[in-house]
C-alpha positions in Angstrom: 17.6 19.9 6.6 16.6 21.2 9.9 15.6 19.6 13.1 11.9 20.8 15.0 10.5 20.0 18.5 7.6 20.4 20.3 6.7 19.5 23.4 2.6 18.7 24.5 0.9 17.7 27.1 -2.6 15.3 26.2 -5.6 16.8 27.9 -6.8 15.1 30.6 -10.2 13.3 29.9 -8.7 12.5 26.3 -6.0 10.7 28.3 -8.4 9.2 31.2 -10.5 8.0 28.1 -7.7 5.7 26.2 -7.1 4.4 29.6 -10.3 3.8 30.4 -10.8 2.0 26.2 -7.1 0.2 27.2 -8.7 -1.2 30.2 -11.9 -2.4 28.6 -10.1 -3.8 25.5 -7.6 -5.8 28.2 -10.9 -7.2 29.9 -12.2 -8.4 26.9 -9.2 -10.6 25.7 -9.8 -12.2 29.0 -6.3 -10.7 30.1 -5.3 -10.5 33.9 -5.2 -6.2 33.9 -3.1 -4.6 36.4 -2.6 -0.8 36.5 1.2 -1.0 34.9 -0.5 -3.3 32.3 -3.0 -0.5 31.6 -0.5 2.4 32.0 2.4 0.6 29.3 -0.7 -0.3 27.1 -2.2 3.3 27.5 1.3 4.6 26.1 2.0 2.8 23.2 -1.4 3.1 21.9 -1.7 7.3 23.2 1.9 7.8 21.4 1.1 6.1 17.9 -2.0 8.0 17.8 -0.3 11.2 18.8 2.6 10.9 16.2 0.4 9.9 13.6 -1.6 13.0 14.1 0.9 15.4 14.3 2.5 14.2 11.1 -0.5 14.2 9.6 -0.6 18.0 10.5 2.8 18.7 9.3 2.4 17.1 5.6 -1.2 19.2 5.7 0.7 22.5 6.0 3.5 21.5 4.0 1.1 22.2 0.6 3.5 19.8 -1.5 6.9 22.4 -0.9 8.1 20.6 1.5 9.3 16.8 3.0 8.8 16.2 6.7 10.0 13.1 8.6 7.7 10.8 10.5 8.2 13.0 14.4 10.0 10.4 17.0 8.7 10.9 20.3 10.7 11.2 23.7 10.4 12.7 27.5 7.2 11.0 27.9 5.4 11.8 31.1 2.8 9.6 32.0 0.5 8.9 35.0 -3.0 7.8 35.5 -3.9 12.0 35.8 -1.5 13.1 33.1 0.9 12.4 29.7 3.1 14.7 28.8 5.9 14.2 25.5 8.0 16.0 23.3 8.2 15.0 18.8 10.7 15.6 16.9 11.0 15.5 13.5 13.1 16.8 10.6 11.8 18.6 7.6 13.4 19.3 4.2 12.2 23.4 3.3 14.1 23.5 0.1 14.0 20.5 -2.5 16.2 22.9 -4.9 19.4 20.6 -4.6 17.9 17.6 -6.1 19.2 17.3 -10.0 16.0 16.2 -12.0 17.2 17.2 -15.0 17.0 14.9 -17.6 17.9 15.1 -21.5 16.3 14.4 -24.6 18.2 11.2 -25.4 17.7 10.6 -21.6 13.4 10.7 -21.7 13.6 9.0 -25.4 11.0 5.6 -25.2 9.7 3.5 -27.9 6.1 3.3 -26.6 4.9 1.8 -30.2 6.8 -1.0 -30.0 6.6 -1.6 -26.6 2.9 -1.6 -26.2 2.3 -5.0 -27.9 -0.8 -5.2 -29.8 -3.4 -8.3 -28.8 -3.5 -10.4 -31.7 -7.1 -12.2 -32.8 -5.6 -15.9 -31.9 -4.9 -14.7 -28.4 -8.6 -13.6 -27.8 -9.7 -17.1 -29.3 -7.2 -18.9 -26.9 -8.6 -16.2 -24.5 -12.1 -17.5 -24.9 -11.3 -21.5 -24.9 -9.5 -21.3 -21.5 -11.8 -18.8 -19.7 -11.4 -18.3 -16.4 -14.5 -17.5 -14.6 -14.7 -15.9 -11.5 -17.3 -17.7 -9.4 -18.4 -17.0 -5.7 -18.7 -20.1 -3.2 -19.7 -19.9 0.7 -17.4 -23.0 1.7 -14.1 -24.8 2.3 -11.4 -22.0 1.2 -8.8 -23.6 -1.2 -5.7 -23.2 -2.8 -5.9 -20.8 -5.9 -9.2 -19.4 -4.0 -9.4 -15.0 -3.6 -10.4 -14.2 0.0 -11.8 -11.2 0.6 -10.9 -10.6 5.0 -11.7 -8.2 7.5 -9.1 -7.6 9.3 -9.8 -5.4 12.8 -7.5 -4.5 15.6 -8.7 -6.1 18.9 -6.8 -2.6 20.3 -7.8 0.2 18.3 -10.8 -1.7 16.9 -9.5 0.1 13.4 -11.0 -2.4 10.4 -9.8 -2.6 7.2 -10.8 -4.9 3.8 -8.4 -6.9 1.6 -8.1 -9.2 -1.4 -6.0 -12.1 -0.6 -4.8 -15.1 -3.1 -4.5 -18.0 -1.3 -1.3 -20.0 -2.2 0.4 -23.0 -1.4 2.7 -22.7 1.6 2.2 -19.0 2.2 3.8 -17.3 5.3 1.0 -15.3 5.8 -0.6 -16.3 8.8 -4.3 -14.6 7.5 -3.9 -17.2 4.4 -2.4 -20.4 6.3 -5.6 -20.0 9.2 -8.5 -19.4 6.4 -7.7 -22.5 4.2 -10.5 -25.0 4.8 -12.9 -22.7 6.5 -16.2 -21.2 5.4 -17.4 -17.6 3.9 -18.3 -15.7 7.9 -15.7 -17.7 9.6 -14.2 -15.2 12.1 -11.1 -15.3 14.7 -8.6 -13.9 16.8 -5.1 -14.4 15.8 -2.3 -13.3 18.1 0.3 -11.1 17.6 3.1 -10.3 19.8 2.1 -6.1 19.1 -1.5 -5.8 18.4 -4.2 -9.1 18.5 -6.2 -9.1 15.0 -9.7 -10.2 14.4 -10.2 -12.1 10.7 -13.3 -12.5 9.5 -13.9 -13.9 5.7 -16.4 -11.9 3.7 -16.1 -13.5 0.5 -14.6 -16.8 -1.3 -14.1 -16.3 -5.0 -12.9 -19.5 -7.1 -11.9 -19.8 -10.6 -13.2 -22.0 -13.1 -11.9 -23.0 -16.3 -15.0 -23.6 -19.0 -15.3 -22.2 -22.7 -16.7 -18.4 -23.1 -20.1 -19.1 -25.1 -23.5 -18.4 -25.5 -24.3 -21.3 -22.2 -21.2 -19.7 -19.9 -21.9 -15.3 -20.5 -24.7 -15.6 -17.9 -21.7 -15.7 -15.6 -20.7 -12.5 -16.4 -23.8 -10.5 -16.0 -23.3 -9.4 -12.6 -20.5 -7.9 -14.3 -22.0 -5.8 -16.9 -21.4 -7.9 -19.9 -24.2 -9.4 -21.6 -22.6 -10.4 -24.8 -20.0 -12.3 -26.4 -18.7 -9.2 -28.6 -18.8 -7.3 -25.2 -16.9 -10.0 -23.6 -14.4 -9.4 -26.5 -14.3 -5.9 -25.9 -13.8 -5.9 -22.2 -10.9 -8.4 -22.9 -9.2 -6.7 -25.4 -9.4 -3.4 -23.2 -8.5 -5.0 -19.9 -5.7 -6.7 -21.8 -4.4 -4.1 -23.6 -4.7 -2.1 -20.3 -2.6 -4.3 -18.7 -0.1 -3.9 -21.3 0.0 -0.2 -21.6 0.6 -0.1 -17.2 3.6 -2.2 -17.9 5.4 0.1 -20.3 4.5 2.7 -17.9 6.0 0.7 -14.8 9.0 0.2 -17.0 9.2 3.5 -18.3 9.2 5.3 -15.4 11.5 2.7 -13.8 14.0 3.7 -15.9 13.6 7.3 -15.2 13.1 7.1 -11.4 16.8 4.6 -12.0 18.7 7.8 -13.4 17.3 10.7 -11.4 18.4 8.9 -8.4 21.9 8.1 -9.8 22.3 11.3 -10.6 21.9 12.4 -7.2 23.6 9.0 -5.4 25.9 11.9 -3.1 22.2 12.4 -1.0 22.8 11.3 2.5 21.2 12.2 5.4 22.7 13.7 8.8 24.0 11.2 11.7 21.6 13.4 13.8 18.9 12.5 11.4 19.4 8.7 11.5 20.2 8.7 15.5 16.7 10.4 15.9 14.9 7.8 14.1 17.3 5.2 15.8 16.0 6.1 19.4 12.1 4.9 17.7 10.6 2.0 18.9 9.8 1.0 15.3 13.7 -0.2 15.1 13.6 -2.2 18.7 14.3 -5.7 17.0 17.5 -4.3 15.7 18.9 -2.5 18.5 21.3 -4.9 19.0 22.9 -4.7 15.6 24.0 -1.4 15.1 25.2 -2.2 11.4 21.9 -3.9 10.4 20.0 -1.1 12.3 21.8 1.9 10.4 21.4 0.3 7.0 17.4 -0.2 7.4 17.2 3.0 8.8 19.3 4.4 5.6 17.3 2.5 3.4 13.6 3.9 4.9 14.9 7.0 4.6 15.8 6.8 1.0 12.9 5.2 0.3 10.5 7.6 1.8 12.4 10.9 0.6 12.4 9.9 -3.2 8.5 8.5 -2.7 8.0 12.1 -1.2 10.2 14.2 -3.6 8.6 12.5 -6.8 5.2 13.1 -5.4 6.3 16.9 -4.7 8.0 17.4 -8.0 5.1 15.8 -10.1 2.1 16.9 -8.2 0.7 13.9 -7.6 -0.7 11.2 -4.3 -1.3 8.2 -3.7 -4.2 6.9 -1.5 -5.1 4.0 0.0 -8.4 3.7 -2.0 -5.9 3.5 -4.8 -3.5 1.5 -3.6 -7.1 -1.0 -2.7 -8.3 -0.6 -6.2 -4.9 -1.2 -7.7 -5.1 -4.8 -5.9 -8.5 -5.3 -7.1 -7.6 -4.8 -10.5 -4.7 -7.2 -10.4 -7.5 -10.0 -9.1 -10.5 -8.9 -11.8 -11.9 -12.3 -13.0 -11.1 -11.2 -16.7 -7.5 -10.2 -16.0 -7.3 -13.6 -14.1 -4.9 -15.3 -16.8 -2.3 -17.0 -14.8 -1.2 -17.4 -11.5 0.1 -14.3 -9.7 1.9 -14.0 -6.9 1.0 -12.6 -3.4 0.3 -8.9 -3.9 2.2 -6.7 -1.3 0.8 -3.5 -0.7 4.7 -2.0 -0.5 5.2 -3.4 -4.1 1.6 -1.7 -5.4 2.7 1.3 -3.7 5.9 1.4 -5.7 4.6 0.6 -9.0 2.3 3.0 -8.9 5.1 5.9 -8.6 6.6 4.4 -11.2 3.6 4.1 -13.1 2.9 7.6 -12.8 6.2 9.8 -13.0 6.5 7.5 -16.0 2.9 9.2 -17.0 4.3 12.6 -16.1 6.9 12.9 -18.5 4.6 10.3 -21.5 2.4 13.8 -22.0 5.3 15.7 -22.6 7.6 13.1 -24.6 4.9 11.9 -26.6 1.5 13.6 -26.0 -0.6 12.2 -29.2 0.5 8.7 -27.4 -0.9 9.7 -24.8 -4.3 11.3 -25.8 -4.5 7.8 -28.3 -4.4 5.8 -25.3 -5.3 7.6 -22.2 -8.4 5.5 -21.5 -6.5 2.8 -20.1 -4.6 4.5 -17.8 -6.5 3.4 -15.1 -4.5 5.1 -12.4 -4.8 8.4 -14.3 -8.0 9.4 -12.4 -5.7 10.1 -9.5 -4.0 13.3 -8.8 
């Protein structure tokens, strides 16, 4: 593990030009701007940008060899003419050390008997107690799917989600669109970064028989039969099924590579760099708390890295957005979930898929039998 540095100075109409979209974003949340204001501002928004680029550089030109750190910034610089700053960052060249061995007996898996079969009484049931997915333009309600835009009053960035509304949910998106209508729009505050939410679309689910009167409701979904109804059903269901033994399957493996290598640590340098980050302010005064979460991140992110090295695979965000789609599809819709969090999609997808890796070379006729419902299989 070795440490890099580089030091850069921002050229001057870039910086000028965040100042001058600082200021303008300031004067339209109605706030009383003053040139620190703008300056402090100007810095926290210049220096996210900054590391996120430059780490996104790094990962580019490490062509899936290498794992590189998320850079920490320091010796800023900064007036209104000029901003100056030095990244840091650590980088692992040689992923050698890691023990991924594992044995016969080790990768064994039952997938047969696992993969439960979905029996004609359950499609029946499946049919008497459909739940249809039904768009409405008023008065979100418990059990409802919102779909939000969600836009950064600072960086004006926007992105779309799925959200289940639930009964006393901590998530402030949820607790402020119950009761409102489809184009209801606000600002809600945040101590880091003020968000715009505006609601796109109210979905809620109905519980009627699937029959000749009801499959209308499903057109705008393809389906224009009852024995396509069926099919989708079984597949979807069956689908769902077959991800779970993968989930678990790969669990399991993911569980004994990283007991097998429990003597990783990192260097103190290592967790001191990424103690100095603003990301871990709230726990500066804790230096037990702080060291652990830092520990944990890291070992998080290395074996999320090192998997995705070793089995030549990536997850996007369009994958991770589809993923929560597909938990929400109106078909799939058979009881209540809980809140999805992207984290927890993230995570079950590598599972999901280094459990995929090693199913084609355990047990490849399983796999070509089934591989139409590996849904997250069109992702390399």
């Amino acid at each position: 593990m070795r440490l890099e540095k580089k030091h850069f100075t921002a050229e001057k109409e870039t910086w000028i030009k965040i100042q001058n979209d600082v200021y303008n974003n300031l004067v339209a949340q109605k706030k009383e701007v003053n040139q620190k204001m703008i300056l402090d501002h100007s810095i926290e928004y210049a220096s996210r940008i900054w590391i996120d680029q430059q780490w996104t550089l790094l990962n580019n030109q490490a062509n899936g060899q290498k794992i590189y750190f998320r850079p920490v910034i320091s010796n800023i610089v900064a007036n209104v003419e000029e901003f100056s700053y030095d990244l840091s960052w650590y980088v692992i060249e040689d992923l050698n050390f890691i023990k991924m061995d594992l044995t016969p007996s080790e990768l064994e898996y039952d997938f047969e008997n696992n993969f439960s079969q979905v029996s004609e009484e359950f499609i029946k049931h499946t049919f008497k107690n459909y739940r249809f997915r039904v768009d409405k333009d008023t008065n979100v309600s418990v059990g409802d799917i919102i779909e939000v835009e969600i836009t950064s009053t600072k960086t004006k960035q926007s992105t779309k989600t799925m959200l289940e509304v639930t009964p006393n949910s901590e998530n402030p998106i949820i607790r402020w669109a119950i009761g409102k209508d489809k184009g209801a729009e606000d600002v809600l505050k945040d101590k880091q970064n003020d968000l715009k939410i505006k609601i796109l679309n109210i979905t809620e689910f109905v519980t009627k028989e699937l029959n000749e009167e009801t499959l209308p409701l499903l057109h705008k979904y393809g389906i224009h039969s009852l024995q396509e109804a069926k099919e989708q059903i079984l597949n979807i269901i069956r689908t769902e099924n077959l991800n779970a033994v993968m989930f678990a399957y790969g669990k399991k493996l993911l569980d004994l590579i990283m007991q097998k290598n429990k003597d990783v640590s990192f260097p103190m340098e290592l967790l001191e760099l990424e103690a100095s980050s603003s990301r871990y302010n709230n726990l500066k005064d804790n230096k037990d708390a702080l060291y652990k979460k830092i520990n944990i991140d890291l070992w998080n992110y290395f074996w999320d890295m090192f998997i995705r090295i070793k089995c030549n695979f990536d997850i996007s965000k369009q994958e991770v957005e589809e993923t929560i789609q597909f938990a929400h599809r109106f078909w799939a819709k058979l009881e209540n979930q809980n809140n999805l969090n992207i984290t927890a999609i993230h995570n079950v997808l590598i599972c999901q898929k280094l459990g995929l890796f090693y199913l084609k070379k355990v047990d490849p006729a399983f796999y070509e039998k089934n591989k139409k419902l590996f849904y997250f299989d069109n992702y390399k």
